[in-house]
N, C-alpha and C positions, 0 to 999 in steps of 0.2 A: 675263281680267286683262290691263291693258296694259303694254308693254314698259314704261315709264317710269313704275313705280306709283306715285310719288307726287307726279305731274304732276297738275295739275286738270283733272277731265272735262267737258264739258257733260251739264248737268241739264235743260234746259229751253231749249227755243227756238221762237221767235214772228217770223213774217212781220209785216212792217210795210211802210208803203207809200213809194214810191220806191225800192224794189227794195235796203230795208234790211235787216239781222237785230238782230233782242233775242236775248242769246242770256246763259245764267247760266250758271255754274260751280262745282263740288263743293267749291268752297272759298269760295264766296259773292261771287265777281267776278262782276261784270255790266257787259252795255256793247253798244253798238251797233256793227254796222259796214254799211258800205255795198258793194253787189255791181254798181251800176248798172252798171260799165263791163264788165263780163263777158259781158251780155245781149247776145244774138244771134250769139255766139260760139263752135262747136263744137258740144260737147254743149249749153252752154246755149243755144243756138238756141229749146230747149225753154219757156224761163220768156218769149218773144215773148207765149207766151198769160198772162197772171201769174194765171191761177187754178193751173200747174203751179207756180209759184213758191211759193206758197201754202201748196202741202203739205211744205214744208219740217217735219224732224223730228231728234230723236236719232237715228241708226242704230246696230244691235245692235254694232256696232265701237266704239262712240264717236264717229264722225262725224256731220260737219253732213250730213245725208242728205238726198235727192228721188229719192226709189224707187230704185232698182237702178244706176242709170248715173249719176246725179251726187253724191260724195261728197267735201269740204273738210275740209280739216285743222283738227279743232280745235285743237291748238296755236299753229298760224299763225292765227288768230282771234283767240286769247287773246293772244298778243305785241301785235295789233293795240290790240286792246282796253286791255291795260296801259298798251302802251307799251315793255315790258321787252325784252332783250337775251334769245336765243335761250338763254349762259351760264348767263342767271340762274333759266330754269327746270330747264334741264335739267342737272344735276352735273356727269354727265361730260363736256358742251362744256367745262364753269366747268377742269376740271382739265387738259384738251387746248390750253385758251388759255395756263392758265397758264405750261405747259411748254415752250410755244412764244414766251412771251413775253420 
């Protein structure tokens, strides 16, 4: 179960070319995002080859997974994707801003 259980998970996600993700969501969001600028960088040095990019998947976490060593925040995917404020999905930012505000 995740810490923030009624955050939306990824359900489903697909490699696309340009070193893109389709990626959908437990709550029926879907949306693309783009990873181009990451390649060759670090860990992802690894997706140079794009058939490792490829096997992008859910991981048993809920992350955007590529086997064992590279794993991305679905949350930060799905902000991308929205568009939304970090508050708006998660309550308790929404109640730490307000208190500060």
């Amino acid at each position: 179960m995740r810490k923030d259980e009624g955050t939306p998970r990824p359900v489903e996600v697909r490699a696309l070319e340009g070193y893109r993700l389709w990626i959908k969501y437990s709550d029926g969001v879907e949306g693309i995002v783009g990873l181009k600028d990451l390649v060759g960088k670090g860990v992802f040095a690894r997706w140079e080859d794009y058939r490792e990019y490829q096997k992008v998947h859910v991981g048993p976490g809920g992350g955007i997974a590529w086997g064992g060593e590279i794993d991305l925040c679905p949350d930060a995917l799905y902000l991308q994707i929205t568009g939304k404020k970090p508050e708006e999905l998660f309550p308790k930012i929404r109640e730490l801003v307000a208190q500060h505000a």
